[in-house]
VOPAGU-2260 file (C-alpha; in pm, 1 decimal, decimal comma):
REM VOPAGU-2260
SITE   aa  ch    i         X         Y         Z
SITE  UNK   A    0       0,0       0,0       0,0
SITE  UNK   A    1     133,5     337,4     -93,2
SITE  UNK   A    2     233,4     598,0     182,1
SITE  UNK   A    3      17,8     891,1     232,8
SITE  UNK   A    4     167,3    1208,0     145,9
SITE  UNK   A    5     350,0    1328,9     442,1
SITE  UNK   A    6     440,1    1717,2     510,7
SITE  UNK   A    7     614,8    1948,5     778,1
SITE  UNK   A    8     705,5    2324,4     825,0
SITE  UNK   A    9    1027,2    2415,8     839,8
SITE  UNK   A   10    1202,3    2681,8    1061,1
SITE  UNK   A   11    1530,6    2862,8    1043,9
SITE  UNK   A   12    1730,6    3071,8    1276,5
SITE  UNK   A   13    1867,3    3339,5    1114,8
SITE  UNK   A   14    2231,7    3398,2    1055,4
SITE  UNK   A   15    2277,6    3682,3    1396,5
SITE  UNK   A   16    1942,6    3671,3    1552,0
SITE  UNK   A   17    1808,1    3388,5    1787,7
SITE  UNK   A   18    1467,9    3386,6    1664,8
SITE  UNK   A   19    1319,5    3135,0    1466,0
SITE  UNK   A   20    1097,5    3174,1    1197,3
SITE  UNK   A   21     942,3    2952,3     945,7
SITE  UNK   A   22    1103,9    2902,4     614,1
SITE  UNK   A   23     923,3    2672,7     422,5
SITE  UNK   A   24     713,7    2367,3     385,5
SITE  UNK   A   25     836,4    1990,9     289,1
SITE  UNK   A   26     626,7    1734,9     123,4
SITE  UNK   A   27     708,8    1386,1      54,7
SITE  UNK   A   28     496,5    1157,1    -128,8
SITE  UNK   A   29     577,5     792,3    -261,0
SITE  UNK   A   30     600,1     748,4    -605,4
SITE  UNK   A   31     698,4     406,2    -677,6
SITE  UNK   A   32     822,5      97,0    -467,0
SITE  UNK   A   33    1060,2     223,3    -228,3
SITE  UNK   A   34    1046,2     546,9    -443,4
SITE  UNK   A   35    1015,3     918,4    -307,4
SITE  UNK   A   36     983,1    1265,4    -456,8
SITE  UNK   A   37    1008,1    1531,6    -203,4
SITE  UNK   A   38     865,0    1935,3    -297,4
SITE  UNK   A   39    1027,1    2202,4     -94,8
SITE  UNK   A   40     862,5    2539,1    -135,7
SITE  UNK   A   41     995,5    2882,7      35,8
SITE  UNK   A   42     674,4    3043,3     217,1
SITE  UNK   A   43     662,0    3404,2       7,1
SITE  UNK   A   44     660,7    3613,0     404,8
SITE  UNK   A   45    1011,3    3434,2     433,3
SITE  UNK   A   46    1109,4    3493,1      80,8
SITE  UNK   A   47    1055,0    3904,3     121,4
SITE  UNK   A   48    1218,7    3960,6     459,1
SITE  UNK   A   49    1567,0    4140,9     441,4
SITE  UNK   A   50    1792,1    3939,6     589,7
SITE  UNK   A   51    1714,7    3608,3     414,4
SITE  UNK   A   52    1951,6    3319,9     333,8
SITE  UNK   A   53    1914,9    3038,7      91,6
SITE  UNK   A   54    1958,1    2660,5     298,8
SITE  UNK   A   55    2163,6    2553,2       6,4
SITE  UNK   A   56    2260,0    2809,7    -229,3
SITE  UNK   A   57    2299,7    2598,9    -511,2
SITE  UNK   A   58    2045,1    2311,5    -454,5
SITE  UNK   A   59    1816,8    2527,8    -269,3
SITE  UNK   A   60    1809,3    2852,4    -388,3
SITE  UNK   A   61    1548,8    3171,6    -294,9
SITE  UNK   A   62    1266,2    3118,6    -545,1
SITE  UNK   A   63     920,5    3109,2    -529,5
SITE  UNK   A   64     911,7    2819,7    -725,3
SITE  UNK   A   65     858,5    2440,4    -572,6
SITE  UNK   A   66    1197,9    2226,2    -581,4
SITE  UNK   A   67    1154,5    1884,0    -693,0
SITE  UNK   A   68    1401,3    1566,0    -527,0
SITE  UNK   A   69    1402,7    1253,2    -558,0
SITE  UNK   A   70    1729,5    1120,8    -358,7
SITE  UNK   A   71    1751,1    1029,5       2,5
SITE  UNK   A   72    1393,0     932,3       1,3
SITE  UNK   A   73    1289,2    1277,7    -115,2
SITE  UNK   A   74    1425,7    1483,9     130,4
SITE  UNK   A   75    1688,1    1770,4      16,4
SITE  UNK   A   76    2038,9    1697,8     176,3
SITE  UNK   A   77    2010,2    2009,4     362,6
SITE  UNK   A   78    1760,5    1911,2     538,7
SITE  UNK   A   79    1878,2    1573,7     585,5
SITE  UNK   A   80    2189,0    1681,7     752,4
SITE  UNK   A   81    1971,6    1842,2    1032,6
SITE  UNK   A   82    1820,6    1510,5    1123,4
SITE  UNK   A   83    1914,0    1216,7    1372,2
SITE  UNK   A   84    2204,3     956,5    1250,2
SITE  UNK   A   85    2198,5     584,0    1301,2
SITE  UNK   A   86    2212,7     642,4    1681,0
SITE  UNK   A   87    1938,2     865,4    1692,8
SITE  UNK   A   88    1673,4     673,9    1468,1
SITE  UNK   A   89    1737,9     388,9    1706,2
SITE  UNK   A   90    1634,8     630,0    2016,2
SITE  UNK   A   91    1327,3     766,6    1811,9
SITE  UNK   A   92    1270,7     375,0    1717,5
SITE  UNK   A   93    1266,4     331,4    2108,7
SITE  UNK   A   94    1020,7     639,2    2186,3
SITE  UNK   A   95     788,8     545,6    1934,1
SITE  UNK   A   96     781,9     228,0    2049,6
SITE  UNK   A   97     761,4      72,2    1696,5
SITE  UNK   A   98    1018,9     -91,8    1408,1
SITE  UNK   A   99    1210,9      30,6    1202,7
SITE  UNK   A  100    1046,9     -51,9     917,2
SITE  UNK   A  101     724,6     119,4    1028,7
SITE  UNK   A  102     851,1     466,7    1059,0
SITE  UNK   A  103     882,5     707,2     781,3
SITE  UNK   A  104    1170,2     952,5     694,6
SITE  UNK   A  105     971,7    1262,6     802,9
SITE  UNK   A  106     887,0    1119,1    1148,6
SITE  UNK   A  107    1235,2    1076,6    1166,6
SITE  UNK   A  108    1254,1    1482,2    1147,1
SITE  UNK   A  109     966,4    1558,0    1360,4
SITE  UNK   A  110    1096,9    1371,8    1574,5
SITE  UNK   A  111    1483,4    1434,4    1585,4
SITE  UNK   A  112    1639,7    1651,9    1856,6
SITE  UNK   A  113    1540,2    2021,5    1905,3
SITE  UNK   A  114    1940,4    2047,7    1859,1
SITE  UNK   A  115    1993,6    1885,3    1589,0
SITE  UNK   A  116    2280,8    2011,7    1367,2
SITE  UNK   A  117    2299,6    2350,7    1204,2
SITE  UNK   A  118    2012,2    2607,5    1259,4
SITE  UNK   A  119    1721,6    2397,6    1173,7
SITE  UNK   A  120    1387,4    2232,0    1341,3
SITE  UNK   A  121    1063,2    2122,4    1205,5
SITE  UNK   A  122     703,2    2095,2    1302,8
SITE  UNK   A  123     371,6    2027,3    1203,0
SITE  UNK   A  124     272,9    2391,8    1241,3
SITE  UNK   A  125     315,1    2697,1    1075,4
SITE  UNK   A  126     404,1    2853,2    1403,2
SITE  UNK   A  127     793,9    2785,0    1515,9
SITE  UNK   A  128     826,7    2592,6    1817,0
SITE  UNK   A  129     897,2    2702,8    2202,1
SITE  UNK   A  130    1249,5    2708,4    2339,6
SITE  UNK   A  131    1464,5    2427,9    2351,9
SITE  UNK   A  132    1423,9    2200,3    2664,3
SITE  UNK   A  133    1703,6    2238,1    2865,2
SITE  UNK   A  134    2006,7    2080,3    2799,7
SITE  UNK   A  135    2160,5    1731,0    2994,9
SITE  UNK   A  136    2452,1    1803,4    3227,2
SITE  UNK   A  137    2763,6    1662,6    3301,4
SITE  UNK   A  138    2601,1    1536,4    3627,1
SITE  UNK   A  139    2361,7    1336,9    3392,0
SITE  UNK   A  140    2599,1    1124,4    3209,6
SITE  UNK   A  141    2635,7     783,6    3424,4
SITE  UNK   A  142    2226,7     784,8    3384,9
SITE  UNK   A  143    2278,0     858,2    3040,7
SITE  UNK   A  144    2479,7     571,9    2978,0
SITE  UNK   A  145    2289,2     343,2    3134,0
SITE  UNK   A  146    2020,1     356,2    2929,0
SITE  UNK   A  147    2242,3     407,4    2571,1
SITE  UNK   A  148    2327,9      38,0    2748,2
SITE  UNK   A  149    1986,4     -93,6    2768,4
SITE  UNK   A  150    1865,8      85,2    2482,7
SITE  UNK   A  151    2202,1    -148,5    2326,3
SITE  UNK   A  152    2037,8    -451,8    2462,6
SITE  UNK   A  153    1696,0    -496,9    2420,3
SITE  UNK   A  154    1599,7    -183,5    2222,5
SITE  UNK   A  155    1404,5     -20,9    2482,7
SITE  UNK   A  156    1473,9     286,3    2685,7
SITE  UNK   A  157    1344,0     374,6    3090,8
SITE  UNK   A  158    1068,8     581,5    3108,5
SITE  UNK   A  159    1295,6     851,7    3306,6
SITE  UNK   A  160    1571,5     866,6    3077,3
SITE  UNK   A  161    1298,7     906,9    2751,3
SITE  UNK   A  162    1318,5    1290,1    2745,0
SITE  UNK   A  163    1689,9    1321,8    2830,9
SITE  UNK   A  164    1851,5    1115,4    2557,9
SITE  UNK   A  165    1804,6    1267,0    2280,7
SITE  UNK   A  166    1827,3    1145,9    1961,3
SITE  UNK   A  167    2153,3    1305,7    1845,1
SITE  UNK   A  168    2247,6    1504,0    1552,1
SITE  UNK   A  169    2362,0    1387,2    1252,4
SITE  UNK   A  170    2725,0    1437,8    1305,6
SITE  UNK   A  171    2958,2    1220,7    1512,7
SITE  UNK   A  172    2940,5     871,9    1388,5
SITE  UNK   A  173    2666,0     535,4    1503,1
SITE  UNK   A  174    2768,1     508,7    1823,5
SITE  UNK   A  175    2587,3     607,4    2122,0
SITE  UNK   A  176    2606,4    1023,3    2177,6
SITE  UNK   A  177    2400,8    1283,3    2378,8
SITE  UNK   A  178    2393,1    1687,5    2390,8
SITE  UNK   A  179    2564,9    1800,3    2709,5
SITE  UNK   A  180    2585,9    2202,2    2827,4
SITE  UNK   A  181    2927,2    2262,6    3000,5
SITE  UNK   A  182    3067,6    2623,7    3143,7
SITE  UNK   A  183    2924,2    2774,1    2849,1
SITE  UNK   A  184    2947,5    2516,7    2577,2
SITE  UNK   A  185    2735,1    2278,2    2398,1
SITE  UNK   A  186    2883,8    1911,3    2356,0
SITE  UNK   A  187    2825,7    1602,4    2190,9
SITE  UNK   A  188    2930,4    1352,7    2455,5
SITE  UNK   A  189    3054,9    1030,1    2303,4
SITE  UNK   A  190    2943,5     723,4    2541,8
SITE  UNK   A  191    3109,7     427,6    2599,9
SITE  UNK   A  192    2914,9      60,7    2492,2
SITE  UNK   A  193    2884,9    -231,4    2704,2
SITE  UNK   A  194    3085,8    -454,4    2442,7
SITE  UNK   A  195    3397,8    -256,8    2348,3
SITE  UNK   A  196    3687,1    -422,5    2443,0
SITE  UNK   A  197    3907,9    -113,2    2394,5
SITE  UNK   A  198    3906,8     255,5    2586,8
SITE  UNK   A  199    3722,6     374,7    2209,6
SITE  UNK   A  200    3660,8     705,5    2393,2
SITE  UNK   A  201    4038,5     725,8    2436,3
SITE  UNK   A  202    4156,3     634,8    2099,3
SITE  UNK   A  203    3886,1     912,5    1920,7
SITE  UNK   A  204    4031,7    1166,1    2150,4
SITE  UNK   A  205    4413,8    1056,0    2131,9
SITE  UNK   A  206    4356,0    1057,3    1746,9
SITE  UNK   A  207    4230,0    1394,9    1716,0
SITE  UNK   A  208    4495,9    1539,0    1950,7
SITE  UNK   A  209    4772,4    1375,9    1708,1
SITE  UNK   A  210    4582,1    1514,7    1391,4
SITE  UNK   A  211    4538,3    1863,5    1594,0
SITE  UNK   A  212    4995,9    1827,1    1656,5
SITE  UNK   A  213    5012,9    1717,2    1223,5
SITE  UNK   A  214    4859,3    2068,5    1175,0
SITE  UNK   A  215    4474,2    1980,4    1126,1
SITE  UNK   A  216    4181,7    2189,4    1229,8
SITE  UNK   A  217    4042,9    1996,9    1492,1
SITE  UNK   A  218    3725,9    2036,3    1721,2
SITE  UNK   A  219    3789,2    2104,5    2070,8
SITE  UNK   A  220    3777,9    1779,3    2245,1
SITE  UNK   A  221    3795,1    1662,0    2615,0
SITE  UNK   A  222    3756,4    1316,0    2797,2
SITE  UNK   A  223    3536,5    1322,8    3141,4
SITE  UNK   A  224    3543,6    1025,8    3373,6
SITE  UNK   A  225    3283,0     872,6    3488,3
SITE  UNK   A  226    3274,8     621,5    3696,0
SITE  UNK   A  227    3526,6     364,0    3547,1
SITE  UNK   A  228    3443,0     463,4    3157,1
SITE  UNK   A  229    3586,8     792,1    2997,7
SITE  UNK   A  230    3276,1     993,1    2766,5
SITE  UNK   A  231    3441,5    1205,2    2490,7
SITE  UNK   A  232    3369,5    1532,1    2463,0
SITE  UNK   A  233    3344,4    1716,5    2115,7
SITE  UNK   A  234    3292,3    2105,9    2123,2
SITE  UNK   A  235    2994,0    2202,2    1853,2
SITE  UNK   A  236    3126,8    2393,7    1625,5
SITE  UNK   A  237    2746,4    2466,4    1488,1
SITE  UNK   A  238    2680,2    2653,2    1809,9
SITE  UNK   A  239    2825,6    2974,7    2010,3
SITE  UNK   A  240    2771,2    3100,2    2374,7
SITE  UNK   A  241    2669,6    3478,0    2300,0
SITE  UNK   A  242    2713,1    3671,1    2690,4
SITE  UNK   A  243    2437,3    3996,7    2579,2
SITE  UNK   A  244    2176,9    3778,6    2451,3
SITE  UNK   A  245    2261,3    3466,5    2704,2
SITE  UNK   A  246    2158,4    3246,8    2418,8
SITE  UNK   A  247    2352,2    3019,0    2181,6
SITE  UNK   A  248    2339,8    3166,3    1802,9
SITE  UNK   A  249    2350,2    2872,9    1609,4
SITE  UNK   A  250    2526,3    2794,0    1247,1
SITE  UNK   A  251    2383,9    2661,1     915,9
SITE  UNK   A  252    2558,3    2320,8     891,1
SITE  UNK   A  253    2576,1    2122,0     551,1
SITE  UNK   A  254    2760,9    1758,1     507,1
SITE  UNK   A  255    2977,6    1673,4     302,4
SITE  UNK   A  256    2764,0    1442,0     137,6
SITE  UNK   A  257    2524,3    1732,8      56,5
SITE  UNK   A  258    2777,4    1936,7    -124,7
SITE  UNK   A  259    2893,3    1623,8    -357,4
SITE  UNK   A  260    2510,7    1604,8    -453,0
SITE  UNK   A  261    2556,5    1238,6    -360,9
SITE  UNK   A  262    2362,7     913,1    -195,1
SITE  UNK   A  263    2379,7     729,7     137,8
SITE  UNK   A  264    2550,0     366,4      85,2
SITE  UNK   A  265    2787,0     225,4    -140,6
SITE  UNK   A  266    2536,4     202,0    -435,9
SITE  UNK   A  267    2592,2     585,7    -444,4
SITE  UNK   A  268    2855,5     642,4    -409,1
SITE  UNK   A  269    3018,2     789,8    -735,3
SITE  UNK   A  270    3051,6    1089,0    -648,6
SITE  UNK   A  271    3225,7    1019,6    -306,4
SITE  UNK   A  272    3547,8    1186,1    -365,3
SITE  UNK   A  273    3787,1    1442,1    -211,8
SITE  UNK   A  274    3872,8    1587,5    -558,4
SITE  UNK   A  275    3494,8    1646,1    -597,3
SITE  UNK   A  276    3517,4    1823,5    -279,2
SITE  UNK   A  277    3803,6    2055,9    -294,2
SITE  UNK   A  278    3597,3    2158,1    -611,8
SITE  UNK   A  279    3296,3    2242,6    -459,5
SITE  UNK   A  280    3539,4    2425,3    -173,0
SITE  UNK   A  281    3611,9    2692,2    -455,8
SITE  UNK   A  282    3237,2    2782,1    -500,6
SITE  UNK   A  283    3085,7    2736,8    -138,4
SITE  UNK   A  284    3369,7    2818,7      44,2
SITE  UNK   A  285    3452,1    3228,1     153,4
SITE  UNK   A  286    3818,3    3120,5     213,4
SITE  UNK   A  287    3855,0    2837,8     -86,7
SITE  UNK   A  288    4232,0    2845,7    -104,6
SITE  UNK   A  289    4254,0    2747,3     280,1
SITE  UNK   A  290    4019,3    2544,1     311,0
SITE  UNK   A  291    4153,8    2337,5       8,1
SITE  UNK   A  292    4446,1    2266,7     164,0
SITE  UNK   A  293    4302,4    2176,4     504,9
SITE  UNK   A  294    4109,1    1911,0     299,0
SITE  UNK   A  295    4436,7    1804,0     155,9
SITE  UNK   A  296    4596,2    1722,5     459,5
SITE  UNK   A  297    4267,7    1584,6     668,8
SITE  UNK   A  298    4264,6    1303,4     334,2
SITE  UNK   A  299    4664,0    1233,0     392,9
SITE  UNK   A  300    4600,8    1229,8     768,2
SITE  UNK   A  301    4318,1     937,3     728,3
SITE  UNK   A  302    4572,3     749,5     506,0
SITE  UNK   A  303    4840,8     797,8     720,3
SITE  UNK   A  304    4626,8     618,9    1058,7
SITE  UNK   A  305    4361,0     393,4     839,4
SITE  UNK   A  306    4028,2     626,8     871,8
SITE  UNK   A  307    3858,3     397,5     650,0
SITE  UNK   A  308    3542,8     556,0     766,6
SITE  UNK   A  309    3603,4     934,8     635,0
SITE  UNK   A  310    3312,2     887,8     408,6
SITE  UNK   A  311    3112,9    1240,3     315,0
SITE  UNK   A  312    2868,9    1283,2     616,3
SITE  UNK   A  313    3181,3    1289,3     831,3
SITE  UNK   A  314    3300,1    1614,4     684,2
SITE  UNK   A  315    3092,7    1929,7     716,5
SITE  UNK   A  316    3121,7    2309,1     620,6
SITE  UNK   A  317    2916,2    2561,7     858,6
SITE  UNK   A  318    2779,4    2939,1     734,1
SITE  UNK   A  319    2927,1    3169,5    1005,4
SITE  UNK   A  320    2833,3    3514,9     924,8
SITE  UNK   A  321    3134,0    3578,1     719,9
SITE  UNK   A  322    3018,8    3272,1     477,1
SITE  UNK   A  323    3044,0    2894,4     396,4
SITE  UNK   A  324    3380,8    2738,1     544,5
SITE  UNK   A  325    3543,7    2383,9     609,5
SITE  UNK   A  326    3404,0    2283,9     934,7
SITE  UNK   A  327    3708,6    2168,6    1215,2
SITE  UNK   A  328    3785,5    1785,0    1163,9
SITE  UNK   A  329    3565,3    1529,7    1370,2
SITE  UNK   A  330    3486,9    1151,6    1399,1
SITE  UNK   A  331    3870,1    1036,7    1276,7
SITE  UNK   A  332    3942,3     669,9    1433,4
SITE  UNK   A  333    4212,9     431,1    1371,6
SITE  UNK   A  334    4089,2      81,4    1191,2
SITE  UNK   A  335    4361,3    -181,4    1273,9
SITE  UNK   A  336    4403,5    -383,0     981,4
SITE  UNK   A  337    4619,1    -673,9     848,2
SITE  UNK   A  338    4726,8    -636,0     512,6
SITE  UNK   A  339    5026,0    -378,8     434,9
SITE  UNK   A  340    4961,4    -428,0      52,5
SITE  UNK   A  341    4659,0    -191,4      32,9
SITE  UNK   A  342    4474,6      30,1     213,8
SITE  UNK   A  343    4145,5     240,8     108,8
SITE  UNK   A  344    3941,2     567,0     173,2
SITE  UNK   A  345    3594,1     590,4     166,8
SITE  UNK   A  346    3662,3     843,6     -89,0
SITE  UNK   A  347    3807,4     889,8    -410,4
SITE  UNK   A  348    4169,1    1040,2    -297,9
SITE  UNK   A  349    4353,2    1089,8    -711,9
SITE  UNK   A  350    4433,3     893,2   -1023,7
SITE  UNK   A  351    4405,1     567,1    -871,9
SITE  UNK   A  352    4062,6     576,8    -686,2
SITE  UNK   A  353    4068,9     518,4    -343,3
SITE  UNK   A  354    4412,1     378,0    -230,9
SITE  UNK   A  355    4544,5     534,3      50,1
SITE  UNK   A  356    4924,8     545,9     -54,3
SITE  UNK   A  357    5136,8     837,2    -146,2
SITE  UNK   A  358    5115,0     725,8    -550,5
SITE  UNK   A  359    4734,1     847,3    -577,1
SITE  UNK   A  360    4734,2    1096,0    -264,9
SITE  UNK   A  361    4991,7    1358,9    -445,0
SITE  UNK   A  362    4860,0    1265,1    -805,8
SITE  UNK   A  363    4613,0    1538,9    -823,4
SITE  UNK   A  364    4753,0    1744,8    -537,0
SITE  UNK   A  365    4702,2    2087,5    -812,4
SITE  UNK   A  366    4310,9    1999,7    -706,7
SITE  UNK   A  367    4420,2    2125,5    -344,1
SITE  UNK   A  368    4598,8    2417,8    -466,4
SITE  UNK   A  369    4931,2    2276,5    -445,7
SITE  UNK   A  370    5247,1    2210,6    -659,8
SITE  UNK   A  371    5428,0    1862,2    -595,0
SITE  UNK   A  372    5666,6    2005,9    -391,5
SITE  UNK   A  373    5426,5    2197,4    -162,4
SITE  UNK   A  374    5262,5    1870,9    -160,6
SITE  UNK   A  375    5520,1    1660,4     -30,1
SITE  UNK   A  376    5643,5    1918,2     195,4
SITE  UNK   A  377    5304,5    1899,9     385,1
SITE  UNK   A  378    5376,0    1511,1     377,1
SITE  UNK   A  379    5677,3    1550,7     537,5
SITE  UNK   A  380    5587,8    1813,7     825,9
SITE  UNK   A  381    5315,3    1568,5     903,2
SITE  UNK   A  382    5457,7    1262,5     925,8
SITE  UNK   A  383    5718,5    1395,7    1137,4
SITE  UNK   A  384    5479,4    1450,8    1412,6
SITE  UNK   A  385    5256,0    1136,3    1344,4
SITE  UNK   A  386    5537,3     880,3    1319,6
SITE  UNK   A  387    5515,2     980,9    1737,1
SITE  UNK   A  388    5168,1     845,7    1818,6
SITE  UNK   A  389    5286,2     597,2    2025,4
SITE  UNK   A  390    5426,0     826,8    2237,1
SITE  UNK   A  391    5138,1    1086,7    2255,5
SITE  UNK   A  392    4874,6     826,8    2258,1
SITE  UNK   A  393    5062,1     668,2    2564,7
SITE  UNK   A  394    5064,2    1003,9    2758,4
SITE  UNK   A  395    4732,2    1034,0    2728,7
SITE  UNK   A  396    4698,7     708,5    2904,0
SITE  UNK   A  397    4599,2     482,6    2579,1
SITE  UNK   A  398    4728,3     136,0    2766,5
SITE  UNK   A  399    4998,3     -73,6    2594,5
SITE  UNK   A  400    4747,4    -324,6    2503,6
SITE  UNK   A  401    4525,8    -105,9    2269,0
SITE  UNK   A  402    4864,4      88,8    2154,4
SITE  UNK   A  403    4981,2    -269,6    2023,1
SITE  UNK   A  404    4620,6    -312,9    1864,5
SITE  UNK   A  405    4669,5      60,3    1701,0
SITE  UNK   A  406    4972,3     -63,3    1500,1
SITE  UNK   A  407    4786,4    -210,1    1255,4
SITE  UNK   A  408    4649,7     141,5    1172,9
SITE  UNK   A  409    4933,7     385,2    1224,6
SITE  UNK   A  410    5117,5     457,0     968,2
SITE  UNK   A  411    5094,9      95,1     726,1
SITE  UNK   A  412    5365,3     -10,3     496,4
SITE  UNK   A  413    5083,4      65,0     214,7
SITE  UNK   A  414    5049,6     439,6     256,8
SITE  UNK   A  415    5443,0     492,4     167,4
SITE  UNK   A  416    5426,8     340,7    -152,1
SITE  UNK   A  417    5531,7     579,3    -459,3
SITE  UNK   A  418    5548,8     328,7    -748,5
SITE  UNK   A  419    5165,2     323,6    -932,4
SITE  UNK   A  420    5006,3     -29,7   -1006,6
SITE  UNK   A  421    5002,5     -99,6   -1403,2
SITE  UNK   A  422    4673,8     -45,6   -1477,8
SITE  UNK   A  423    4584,0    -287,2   -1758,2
């Protein structure tokens, strides 16, 4: 049986004000088996005020007329990026109280966090919503993980915990997360699972201090304790503490995987490369020429530790008021693997598709901005500092167990090759 048409409202607040307002409508109807066309239409009051700004100034742009899409299930990828991620469609599973399978994608956004990433929220009124529920404290996060555990094991969630985890936003990877307020800040607090058999929490936040040392633009990170389990701490970079107002402004967010144009999943994944990206960086981005070569060395950096998992919704530009730029790096984890032939991105990375050695990564290094030389003297610099982990990773109190697991990531015999395979 074929879907009724679903709809919402959608609200925005605006770049320097923290009032929201509604923007436009989203429908969604189904058009075929496992088919979906989505209409997004700009509301005309919107369209005329004077300090209006597009969602997505190339896929969304301010006009009158209705905008037709038919990938990710009908919903345009900048609204996508504002709703809950694997983690949080399991907690919205849980609060519904029903499968998977019986949920549509705009439930998903009606019911997604208040939070969510960016500057977006959605209703089924024309009216914005109220303020934000408060936000979970530090003080919260041993209840907090107690029920990410249960919600783990039998896919239910206590009725006093239903309202404080939230669902999430869409950045910061599958596993379990919640929205913590600390001395001013807003934080996505990584939680530890019942089954890992490694400090995972550690390793994130040792990672992202080494790629912060290589020269990377990193989010600000912390680890809390609690109890015997560390939670890691990643600043939003989507939101700032503004002392007059006493409210957080917050920043339009778009994923990687929205700038591409491209699918969830490996089916769609065609258009999953960096070189695509540091392309679109010279149209969206206010500071191209920087940000290029940020992207450069984030792709060298995965190689260089096996981030297998730097696919495009786990890089991100944000719309401060100067403009679009390269959000700070997030979500980079070590994969331990066994071969030393061959390692891949999730990406496209040169000449050669994905392989994560130095053959394809310089090949189209001009994309970046960059001669050879400049190229492999950004190389260099970094792998001065990362051939070090062990040591850095160790003072942060990684334990010599998991550092021994780690060097089947760091640094693999694969990623130094300079010789290109024939390619018959």
């Amino acid at each position: 049986m074929t879907a009724p048409e679903q709809s919402c409202y959608v609200y925005i607040q605006l770049p320097g004000t923290f009032e929201w307002v509604p923007c436009a409508s989203l429908k969604i109807k189904e058009v075929g088996s496992s088919a979906f066309e989505g209409t997004f239409t700009y509301g005309k009051k919107y369209l005329a005020r004077h300090n209006v700004v597009a969602l997505d100034q190339y896929r969304l742009p301010l006009t009158q007329r209705p905008q037709k899409f038919t990938k990710l299930k009908g919903i345009p990828g900048a609204i996508r990026d504002a709703s809950p991620d694997a983690w949080g469609r399991r907690v919205i599973q849980a609060k519904l109280d029903r499968p998977e399978a019986d949920i549509q994608e705009m439930e998903y956004l009606l019911n997604g966090p208040g939070d969510g990433a960016g500057n977006l929220r959605f209703g089924l009124s024309v009216d914005p919503p109220g303020p934000n529920r408060r936000f979970n404290q530090t003080h919260q996060l041993q209840s907090l993980i107690l029920a990410a555990q249960k919600l783990d094991e039998d896919g239910r969630l206590p009725d006093e915990v239903l309202e404080e985890l939230e669902p999430g936003t869409s950045m910061g990877g599958a596993r379990p997360k919640v929205t913590v307020e600390d001395a001013q800040k807003i934080w996505l607090a990584k939680l530890p699972e019942k089954g890992d058999r490694h400090n995972n929490q550690g390793i994130e936040f040792a990672t992202l201090a080494l790629a912060r040392a290589a020269g990377l633009r990193v989010c600000g990170t912390r680890l809390e304790k609690v109890g015997l389990s560390d939670v890691l701490m990643l600043q939003r970079f989507d939101r700032e503490w503004n002392p007059d107002a006493k409210a957080y402004a917050r920043y339009g967010l778009v994923s990687g995987l929205t700038v591409l144009d491209a699918e969830d999943g490996y089916l769609g994944r065609e258009r999953w490369s960096y070189l695509l990206l540091a392309d679109e960086l010279r149209r969206w981005s206010v500071k191209p020429d920087e940000d290029r070569r940020e992207l450069f060395r984030r792709m060298v950096f995965n190689a260089m530790v096996t981030n297998n998992d730097d696919h495009p919704r786990n890089h991100a530009l944000i719309q401060t008021s100067a403009g679009w730029r390269l959000s700070p790096a997030y979500d980079i984890v070590p994969v331990a693997l066994v071969s030393q032939e061959r390692r891949d991105l999730a990406l496209n990375a040169g000449n050669f598709g994905r392989s994560a050695s130095l053959y394809n990564l310089l090949s189209r290094c001009d994309v970046f901005g960059l001669s050879r030389e400049d190229a492999q003297a950004q190389v260099s610099a970094m792998l001065e500092v990362v051939k070090g982990w062990k040591a850095l990773f160790a003072g942060l109190g990684i334990e010599s167990r998991t550092l021994e697991m780690l060097d089947g990531a760091m640094l693999p015999g694969s990623f130094f090759r300079m010789d290109a395979p024939d390619i018959v």
